[in-house]
N, CA, C, O and CB atoms as a CASP TS submission, in Angstrom:
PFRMAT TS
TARGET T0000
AUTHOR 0000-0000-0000
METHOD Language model
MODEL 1
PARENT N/A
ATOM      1  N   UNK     1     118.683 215.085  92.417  1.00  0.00           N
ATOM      2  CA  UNK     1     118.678 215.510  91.033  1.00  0.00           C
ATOM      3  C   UNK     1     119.668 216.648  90.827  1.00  0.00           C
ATOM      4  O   UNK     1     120.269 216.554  89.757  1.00  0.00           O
ATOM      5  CB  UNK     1     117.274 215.935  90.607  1.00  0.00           C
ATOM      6  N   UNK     2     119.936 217.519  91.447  1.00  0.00           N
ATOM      7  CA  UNK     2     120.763 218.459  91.626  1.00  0.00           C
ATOM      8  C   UNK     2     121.969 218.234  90.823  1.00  0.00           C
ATOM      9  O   UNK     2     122.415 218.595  89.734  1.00  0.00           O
ATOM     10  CB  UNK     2     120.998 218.603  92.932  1.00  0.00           C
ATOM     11  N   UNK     3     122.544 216.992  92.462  1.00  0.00           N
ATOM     12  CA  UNK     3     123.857 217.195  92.157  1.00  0.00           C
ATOM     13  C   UNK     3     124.243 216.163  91.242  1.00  0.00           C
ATOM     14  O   UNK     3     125.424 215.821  91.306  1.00  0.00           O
ATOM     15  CB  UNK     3     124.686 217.236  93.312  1.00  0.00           C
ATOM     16  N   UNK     4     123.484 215.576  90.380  1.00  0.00           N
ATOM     17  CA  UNK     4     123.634 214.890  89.173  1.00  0.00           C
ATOM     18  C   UNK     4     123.520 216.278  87.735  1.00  0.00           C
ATOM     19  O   UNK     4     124.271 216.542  86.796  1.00  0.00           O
ATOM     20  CB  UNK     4     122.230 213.544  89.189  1.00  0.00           C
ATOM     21  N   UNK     5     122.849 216.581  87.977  1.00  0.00           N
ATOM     22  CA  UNK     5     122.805 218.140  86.655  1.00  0.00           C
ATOM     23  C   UNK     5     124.246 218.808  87.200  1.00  0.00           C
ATOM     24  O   UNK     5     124.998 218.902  86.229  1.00  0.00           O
ATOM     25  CB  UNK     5     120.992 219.761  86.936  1.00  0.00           C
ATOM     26  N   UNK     6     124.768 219.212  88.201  1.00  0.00           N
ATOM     27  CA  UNK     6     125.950 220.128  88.801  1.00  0.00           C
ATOM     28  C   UNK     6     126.842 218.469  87.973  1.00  0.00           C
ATOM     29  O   UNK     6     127.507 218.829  87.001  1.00  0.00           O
ATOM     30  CB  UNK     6     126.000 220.663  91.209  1.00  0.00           C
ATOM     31  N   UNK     7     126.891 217.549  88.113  1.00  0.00           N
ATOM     32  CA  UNK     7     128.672 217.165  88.175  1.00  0.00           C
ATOM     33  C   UNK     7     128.227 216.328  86.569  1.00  0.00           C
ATOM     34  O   UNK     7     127.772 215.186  86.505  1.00  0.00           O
ATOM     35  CB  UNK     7     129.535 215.748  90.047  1.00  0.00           C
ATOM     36  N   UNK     8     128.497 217.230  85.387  1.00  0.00           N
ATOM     37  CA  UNK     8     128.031 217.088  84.034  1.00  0.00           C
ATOM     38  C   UNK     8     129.153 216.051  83.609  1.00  0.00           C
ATOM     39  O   UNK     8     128.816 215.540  82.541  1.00  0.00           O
ATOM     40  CB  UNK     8     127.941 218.567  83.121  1.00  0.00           C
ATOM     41  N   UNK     9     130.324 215.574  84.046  1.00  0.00           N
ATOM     42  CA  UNK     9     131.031 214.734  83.620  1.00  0.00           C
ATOM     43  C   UNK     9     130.926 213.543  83.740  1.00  0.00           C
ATOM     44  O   UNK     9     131.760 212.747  83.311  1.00  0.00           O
ATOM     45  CB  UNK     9     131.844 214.925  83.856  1.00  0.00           C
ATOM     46  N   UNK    10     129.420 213.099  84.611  1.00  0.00           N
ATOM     47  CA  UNK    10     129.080 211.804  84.588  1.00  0.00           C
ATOM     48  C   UNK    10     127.500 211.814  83.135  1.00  0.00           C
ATOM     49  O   UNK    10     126.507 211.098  83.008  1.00  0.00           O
ATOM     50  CB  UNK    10     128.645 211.328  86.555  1.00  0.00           C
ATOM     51  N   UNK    11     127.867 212.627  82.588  1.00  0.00           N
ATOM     52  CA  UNK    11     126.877 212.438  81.222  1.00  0.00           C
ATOM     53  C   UNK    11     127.120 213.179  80.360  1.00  0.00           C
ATOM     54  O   UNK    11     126.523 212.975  79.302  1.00  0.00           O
ATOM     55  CB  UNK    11     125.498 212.620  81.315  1.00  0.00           C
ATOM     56  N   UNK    12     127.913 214.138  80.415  1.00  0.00           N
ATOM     57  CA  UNK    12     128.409 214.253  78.534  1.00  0.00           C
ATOM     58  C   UNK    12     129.883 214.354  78.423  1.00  0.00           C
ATOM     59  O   UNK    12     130.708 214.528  79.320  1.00  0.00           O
ATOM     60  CB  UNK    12     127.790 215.849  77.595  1.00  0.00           C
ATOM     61  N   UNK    13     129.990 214.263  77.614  1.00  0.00           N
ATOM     62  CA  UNK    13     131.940 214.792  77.238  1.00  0.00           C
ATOM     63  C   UNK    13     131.752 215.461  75.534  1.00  0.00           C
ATOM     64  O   UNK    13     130.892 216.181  75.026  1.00  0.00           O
ATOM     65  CB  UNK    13     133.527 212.754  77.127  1.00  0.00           C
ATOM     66  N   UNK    14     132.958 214.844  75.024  1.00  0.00           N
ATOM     67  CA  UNK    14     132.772 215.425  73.765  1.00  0.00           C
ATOM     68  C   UNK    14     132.766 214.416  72.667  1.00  0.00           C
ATOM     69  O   UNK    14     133.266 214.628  71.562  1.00  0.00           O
ATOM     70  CB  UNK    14     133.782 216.415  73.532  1.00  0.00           C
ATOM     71  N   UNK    15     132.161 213.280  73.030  1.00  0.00           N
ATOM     72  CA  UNK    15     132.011 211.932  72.369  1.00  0.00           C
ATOM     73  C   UNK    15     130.579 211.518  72.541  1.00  0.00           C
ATOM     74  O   UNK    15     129.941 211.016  71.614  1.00  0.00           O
ATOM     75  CB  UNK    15     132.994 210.824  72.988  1.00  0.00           C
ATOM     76  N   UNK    16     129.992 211.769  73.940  1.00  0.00           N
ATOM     77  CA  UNK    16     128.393 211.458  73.662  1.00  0.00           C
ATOM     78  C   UNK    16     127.907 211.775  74.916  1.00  0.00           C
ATOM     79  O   UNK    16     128.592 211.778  75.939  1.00  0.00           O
ATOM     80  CB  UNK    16     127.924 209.862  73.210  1.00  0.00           C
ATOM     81  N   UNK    17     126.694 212.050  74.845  1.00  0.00           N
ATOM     82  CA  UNK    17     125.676 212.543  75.937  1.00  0.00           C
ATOM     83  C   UNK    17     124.297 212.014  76.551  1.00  0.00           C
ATOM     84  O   UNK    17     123.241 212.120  75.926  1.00  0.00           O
ATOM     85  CB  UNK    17     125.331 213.623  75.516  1.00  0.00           C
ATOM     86  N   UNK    18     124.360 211.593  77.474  1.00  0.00           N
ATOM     87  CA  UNK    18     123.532 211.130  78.058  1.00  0.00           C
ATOM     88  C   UNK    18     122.418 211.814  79.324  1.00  0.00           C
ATOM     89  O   UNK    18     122.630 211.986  80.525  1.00  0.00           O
ATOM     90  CB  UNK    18     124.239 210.264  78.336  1.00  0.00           C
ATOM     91  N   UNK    19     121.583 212.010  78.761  1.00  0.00           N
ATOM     92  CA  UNK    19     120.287 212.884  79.697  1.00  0.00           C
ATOM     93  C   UNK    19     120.361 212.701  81.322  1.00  0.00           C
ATOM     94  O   UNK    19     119.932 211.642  81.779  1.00  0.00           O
ATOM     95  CB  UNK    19     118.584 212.211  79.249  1.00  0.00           C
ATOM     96  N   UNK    20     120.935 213.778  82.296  1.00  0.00           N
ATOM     97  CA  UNK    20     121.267 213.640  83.494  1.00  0.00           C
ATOM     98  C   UNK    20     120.409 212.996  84.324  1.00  0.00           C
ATOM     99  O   UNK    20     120.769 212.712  85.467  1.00  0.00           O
ATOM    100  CB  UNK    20     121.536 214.669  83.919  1.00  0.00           C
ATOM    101  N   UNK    21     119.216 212.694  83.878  1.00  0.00           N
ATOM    102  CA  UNK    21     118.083 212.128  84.411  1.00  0.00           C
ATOM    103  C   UNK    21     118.044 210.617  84.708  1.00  0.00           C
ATOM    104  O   UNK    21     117.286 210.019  85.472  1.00  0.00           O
ATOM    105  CB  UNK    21     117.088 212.438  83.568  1.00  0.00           C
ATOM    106  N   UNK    22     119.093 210.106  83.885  1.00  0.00           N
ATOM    107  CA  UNK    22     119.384 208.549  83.846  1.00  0.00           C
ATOM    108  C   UNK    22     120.381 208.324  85.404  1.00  0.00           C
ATOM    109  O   UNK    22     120.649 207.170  85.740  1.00  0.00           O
ATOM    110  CB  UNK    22     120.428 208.074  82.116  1.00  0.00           C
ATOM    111  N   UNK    23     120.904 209.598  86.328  1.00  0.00           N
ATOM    112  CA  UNK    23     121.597 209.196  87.084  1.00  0.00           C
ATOM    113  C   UNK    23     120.702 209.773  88.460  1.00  0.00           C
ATOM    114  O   UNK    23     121.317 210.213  89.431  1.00  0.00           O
ATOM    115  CB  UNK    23     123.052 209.607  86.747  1.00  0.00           C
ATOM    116  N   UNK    24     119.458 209.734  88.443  1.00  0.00           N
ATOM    117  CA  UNK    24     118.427 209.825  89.488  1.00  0.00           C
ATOM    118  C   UNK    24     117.975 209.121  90.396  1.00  0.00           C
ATOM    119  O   UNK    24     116.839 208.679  90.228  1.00  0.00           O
ATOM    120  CB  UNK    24     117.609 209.986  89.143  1.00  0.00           C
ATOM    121  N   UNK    25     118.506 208.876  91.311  1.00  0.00           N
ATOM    122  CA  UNK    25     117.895 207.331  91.985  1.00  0.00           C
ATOM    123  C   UNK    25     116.354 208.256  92.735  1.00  0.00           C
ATOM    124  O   UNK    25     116.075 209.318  93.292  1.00  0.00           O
ATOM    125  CB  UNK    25     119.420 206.291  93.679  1.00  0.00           C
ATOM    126  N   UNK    26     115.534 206.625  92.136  1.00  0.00           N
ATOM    127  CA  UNK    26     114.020 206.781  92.360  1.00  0.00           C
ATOM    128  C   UNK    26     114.029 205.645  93.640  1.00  0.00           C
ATOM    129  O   UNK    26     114.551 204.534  93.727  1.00  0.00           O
ATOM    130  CB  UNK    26     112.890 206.354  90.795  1.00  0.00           C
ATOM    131  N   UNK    27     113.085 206.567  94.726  1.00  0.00           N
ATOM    132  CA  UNK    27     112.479 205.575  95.452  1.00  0.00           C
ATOM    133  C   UNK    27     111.627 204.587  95.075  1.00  0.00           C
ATOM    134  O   UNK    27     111.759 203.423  95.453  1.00  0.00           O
ATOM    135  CB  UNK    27     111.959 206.039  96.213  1.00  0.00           C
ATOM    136  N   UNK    28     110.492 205.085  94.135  1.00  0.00           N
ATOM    137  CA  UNK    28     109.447 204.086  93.549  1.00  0.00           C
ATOM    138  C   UNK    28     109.276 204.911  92.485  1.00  0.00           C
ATOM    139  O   UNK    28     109.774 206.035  92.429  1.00  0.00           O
ATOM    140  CB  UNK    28     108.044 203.664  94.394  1.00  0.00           C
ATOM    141  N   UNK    29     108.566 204.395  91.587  1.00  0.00           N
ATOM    142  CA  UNK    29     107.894 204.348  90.122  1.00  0.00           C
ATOM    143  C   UNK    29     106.986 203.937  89.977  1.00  0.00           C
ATOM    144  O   UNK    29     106.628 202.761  90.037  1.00  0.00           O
ATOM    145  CB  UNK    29     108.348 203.825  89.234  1.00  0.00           C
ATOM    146  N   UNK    30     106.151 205.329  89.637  1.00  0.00           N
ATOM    147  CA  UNK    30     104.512 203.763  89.158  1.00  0.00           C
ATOM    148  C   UNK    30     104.405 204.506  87.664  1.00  0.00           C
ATOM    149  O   UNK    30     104.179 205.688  87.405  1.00  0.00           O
ATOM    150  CB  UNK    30     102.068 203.867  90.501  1.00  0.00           C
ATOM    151  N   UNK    31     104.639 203.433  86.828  1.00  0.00           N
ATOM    152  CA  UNK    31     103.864 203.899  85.671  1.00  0.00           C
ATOM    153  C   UNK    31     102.312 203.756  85.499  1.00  0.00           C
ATOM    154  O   UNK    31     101.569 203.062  86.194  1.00  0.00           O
ATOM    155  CB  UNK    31     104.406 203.272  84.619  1.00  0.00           C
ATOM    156  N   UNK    32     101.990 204.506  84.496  1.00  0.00           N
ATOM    157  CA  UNK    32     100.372 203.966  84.101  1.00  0.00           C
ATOM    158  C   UNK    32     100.170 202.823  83.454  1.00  0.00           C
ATOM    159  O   UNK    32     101.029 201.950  83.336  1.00  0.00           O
ATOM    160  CB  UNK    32      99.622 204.840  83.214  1.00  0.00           C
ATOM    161  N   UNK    33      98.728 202.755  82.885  1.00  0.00           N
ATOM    162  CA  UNK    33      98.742 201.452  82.667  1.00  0.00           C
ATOM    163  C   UNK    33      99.062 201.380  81.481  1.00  0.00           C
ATOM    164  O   UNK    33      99.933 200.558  81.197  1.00  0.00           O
ATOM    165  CB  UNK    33      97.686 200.782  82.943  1.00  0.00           C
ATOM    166  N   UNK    34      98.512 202.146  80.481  1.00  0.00           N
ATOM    167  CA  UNK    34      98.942 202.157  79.334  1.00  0.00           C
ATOM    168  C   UNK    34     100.005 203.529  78.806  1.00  0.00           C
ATOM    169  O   UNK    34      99.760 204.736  78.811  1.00  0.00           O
ATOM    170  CB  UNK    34      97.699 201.999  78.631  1.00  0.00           C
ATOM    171  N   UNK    35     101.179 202.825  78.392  1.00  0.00           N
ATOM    172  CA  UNK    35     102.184 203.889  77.770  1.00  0.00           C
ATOM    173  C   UNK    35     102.561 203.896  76.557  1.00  0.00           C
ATOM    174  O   UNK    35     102.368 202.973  75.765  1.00  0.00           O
ATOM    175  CB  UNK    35     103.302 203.914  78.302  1.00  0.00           C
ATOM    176  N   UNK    36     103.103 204.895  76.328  1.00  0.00           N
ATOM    177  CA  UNK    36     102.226 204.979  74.169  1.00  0.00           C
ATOM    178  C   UNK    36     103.372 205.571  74.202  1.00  0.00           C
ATOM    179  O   UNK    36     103.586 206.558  74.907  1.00  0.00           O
ATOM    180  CB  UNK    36     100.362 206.131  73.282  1.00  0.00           C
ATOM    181  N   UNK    37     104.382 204.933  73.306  1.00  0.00           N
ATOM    182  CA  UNK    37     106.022 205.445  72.618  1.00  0.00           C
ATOM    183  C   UNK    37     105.621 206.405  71.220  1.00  0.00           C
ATOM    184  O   UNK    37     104.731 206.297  70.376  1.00  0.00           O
ATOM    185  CB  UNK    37     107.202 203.722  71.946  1.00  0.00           C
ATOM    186  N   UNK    38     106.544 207.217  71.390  1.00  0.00           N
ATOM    187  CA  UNK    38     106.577 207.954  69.896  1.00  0.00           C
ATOM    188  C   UNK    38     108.016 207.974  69.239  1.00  0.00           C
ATOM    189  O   UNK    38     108.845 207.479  70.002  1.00  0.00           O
ATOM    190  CB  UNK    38     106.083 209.603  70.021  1.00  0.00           C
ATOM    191  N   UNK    39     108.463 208.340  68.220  1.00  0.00           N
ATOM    192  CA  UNK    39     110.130 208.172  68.264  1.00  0.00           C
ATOM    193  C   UNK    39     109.642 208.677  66.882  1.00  0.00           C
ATOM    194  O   UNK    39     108.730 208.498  66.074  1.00  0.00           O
ATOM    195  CB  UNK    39     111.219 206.474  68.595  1.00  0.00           C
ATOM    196  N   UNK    40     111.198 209.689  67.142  1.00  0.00           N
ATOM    197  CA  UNK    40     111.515 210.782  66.308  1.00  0.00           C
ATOM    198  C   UNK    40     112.711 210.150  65.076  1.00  0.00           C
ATOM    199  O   UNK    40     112.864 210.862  64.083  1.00  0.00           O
ATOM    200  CB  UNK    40     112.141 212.099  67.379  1.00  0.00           C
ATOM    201  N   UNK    41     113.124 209.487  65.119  1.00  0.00           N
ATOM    202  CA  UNK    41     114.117 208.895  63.955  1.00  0.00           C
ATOM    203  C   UNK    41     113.809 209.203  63.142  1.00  0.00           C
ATOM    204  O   UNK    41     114.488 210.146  62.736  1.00  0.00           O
ATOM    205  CB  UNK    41     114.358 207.714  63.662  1.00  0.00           C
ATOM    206  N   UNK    42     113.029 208.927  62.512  1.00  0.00           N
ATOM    207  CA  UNK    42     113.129 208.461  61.074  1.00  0.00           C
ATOM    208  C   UNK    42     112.472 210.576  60.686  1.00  0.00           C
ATOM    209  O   UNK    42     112.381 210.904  59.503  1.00  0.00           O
ATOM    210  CB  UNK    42     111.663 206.481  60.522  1.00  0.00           C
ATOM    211  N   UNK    43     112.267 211.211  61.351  1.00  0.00           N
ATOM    212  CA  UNK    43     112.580 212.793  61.187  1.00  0.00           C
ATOM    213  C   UNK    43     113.310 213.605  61.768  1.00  0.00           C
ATOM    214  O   UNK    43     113.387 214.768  61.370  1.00  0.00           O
ATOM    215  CB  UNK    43     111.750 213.428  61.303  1.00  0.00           C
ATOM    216  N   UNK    44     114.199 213.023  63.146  1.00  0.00           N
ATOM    217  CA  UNK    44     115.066 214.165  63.168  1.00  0.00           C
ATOM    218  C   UNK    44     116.426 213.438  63.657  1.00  0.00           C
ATOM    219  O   UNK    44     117.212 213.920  64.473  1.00  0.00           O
ATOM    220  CB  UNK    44     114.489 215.436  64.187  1.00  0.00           C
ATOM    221  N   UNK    45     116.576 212.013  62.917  1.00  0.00           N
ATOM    222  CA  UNK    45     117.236 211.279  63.035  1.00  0.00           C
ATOM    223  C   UNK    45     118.821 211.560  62.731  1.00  0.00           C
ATOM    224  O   UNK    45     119.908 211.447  63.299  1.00  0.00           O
ATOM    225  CB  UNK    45     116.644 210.483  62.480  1.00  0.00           C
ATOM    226  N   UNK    46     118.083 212.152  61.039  1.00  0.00           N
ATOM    227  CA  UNK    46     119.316 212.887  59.931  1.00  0.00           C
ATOM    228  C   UNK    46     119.599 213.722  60.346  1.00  0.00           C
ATOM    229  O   UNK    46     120.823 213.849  60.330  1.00  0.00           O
ATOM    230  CB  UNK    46     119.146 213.335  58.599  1.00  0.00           C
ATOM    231  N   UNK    47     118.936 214.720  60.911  1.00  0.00           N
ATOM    232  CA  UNK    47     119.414 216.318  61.980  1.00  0.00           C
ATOM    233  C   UNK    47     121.146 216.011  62.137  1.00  0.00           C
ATOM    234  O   UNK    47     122.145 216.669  61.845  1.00  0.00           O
ATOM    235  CB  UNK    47     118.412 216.355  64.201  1.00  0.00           C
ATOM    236  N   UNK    48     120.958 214.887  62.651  1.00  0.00           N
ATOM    237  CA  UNK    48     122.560 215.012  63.629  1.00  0.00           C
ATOM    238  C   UNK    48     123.730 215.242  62.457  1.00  0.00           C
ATOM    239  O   UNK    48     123.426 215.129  61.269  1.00  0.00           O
ATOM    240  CB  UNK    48     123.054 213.197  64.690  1.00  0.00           C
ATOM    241  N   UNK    49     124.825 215.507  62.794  1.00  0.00           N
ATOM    242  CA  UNK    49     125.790 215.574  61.587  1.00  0.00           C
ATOM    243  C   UNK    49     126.639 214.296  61.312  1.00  0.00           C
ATOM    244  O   UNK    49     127.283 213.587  62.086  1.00  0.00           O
ATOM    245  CB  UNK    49     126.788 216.746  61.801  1.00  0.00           C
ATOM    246  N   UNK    50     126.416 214.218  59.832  1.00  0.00           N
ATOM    247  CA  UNK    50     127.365 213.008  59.915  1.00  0.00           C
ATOM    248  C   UNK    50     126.018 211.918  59.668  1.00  0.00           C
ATOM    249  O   UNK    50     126.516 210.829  59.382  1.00  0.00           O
ATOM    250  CB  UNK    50     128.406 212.838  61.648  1.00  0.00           C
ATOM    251  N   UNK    51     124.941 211.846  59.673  1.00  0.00           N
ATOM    252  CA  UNK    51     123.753 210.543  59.856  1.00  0.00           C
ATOM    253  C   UNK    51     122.956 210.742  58.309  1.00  0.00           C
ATOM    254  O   UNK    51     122.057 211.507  57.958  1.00  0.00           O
ATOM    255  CB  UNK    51     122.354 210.853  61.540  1.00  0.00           C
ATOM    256  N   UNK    52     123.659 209.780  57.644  1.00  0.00           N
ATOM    257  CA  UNK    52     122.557 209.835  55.785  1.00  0.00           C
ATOM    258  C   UNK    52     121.931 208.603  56.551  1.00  0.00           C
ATOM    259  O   UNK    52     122.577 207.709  57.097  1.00  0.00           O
ATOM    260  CB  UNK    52     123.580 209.362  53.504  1.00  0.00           C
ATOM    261  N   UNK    53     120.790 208.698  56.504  1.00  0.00           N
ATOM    262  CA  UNK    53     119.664 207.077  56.202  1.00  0.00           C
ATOM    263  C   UNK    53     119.205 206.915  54.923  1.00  0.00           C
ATOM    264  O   UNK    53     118.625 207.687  54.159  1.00  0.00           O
ATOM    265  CB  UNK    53     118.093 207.003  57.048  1.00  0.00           C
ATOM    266  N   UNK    54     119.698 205.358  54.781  1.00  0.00           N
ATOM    267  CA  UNK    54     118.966 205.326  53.613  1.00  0.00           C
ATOM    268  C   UNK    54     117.508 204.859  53.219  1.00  0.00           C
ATOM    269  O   UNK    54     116.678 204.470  54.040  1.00  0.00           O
ATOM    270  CB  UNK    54     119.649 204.735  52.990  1.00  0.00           C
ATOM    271  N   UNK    55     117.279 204.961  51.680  1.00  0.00           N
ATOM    272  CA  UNK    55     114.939 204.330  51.923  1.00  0.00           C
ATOM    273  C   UNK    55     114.945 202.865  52.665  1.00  0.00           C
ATOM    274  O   UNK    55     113.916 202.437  53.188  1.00  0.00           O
ATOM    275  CB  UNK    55     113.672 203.753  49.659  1.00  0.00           C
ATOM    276  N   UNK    56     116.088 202.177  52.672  1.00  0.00           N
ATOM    277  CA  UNK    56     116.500 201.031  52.923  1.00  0.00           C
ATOM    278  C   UNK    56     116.390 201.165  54.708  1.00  0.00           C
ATOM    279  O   UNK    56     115.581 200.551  55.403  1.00  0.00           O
ATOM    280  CB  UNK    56     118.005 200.752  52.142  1.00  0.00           C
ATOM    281  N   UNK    57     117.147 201.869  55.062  1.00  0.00           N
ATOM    282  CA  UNK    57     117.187 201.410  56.791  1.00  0.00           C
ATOM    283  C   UNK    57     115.953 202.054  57.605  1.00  0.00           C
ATOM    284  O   UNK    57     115.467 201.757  58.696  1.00  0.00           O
ATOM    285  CB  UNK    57     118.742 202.063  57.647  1.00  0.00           C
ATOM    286  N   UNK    58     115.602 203.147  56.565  1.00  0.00           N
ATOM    287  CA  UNK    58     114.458 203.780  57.606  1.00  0.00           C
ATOM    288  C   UNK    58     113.347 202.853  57.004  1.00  0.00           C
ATOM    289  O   UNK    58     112.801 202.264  57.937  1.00  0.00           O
ATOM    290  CB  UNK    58     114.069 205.714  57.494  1.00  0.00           C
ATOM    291  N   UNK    59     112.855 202.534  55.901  1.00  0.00           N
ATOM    292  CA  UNK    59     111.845 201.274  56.239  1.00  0.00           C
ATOM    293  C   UNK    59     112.132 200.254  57.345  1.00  0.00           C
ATOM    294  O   UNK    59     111.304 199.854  58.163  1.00  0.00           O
ATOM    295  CB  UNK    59     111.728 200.402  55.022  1.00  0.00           C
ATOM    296  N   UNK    60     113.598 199.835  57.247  1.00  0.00           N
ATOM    297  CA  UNK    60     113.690 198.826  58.250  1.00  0.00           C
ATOM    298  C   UNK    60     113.669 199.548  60.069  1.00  0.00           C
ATOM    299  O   UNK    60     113.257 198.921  61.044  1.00  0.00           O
ATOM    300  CB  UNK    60     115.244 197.973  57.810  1.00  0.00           C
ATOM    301  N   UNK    61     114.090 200.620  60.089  1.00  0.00           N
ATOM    302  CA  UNK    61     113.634 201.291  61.074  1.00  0.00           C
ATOM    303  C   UNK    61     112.359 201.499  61.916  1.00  0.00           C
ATOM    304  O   UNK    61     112.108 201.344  63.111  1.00  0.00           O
ATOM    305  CB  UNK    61     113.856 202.067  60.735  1.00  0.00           C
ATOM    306  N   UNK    62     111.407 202.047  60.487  1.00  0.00           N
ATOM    307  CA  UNK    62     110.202 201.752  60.747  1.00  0.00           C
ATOM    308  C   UNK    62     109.911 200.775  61.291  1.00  0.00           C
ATOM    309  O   UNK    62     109.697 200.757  62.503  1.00  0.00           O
ATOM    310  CB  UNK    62     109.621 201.775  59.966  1.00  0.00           C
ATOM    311  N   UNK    63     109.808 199.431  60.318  1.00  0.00           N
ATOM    312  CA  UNK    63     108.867 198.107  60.800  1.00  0.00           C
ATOM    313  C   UNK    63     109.555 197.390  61.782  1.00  0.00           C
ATOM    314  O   UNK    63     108.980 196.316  61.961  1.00  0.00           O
ATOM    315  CB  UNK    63     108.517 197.011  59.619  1.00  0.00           C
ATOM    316  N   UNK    64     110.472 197.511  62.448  1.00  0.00           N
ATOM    317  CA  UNK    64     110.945 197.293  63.923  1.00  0.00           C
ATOM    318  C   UNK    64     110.215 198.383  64.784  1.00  0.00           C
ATOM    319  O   UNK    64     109.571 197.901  65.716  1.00  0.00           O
ATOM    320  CB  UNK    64     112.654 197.444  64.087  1.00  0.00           C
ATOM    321  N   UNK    65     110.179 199.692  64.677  1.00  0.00           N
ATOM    322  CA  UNK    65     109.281 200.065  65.406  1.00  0.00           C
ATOM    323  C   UNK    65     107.533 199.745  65.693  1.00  0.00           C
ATOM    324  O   UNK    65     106.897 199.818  66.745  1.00  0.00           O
ATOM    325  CB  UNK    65     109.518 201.042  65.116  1.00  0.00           C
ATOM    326  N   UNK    66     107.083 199.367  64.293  1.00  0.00           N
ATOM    327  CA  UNK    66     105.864 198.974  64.607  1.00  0.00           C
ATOM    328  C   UNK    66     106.125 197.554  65.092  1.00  0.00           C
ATOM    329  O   UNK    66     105.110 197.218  65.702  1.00  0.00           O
ATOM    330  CB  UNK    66     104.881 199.126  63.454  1.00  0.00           C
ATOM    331  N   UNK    67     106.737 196.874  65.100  1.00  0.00           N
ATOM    332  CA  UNK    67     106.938 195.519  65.569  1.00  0.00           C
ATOM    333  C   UNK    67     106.730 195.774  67.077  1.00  0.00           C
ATOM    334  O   UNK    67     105.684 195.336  67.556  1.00  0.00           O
ATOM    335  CB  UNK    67     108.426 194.846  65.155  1.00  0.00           C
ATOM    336  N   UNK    68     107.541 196.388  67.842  1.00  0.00           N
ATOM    337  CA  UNK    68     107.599 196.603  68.917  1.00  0.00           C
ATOM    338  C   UNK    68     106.685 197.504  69.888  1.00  0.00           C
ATOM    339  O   UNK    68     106.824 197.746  71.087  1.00  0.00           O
ATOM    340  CB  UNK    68     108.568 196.843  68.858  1.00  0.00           C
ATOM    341  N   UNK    69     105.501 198.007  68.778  1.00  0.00           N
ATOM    342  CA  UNK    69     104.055 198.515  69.357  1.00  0.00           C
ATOM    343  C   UNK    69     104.646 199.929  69.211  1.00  0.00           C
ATOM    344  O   UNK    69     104.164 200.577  70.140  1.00  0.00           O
ATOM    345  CB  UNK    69     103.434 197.964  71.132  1.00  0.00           C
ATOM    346  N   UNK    70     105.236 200.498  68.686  1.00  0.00           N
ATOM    347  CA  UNK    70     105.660 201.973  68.783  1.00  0.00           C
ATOM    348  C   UNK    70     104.124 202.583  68.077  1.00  0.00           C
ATOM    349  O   UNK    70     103.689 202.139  67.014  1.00  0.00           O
ATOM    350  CB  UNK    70     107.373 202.394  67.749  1.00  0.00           C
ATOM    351  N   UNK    71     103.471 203.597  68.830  1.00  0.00           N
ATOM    352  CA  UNK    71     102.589 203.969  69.000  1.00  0.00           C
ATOM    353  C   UNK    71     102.516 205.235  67.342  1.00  0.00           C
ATOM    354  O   UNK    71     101.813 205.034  66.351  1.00  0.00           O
ATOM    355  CB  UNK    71     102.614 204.356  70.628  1.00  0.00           C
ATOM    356  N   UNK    72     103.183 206.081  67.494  1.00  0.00           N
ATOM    357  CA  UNK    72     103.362 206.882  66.314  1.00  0.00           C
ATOM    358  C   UNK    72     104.893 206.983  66.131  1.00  0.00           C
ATOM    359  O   UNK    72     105.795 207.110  66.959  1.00  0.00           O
ATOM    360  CB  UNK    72     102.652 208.314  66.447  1.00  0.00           C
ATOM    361  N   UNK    73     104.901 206.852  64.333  1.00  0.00           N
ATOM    362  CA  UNK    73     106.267 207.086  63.923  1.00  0.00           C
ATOM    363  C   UNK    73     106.525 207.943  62.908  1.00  0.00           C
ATOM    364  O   UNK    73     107.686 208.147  62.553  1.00  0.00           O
ATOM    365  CB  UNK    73     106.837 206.010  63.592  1.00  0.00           C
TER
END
């Protein structure tokens, strides 16, 4: 984990960023049994600069998330 956080040019630049955690190699994984998604879009979606949603995509935002069992939205 280290030396994935130390060599930052394999996950951000100045175009986009990706959580250093994605370059972790896992021996094993156990998830639980039940895992419960939450997702922040449709409130801190607009945060970013540059991102208008409209009533139009964040409904459709929404009901793809509940489609897909998203737990709270």
């Amino acid at each position: 984990m280290v030396s994935a956080m130390k060599d930052s040019t394999r996950w951000k630049n100045d175009s986009w960023w990706v959580s250093p955690y994605n370059f972790i190699e896992e021996t094993s994984v156990e998830f639980p049994k039940d895992i419960e998604f939450e997702d922040i879009t449709l409130r801190d979606g607009e945060q970013q600069a540059g991102v208008v949603l409209r009533k139009e995509d964040k409904m459709e935002i929404a009901l793809k998330l509940a489609e897909i069992g998203v737990e709270r939205i």
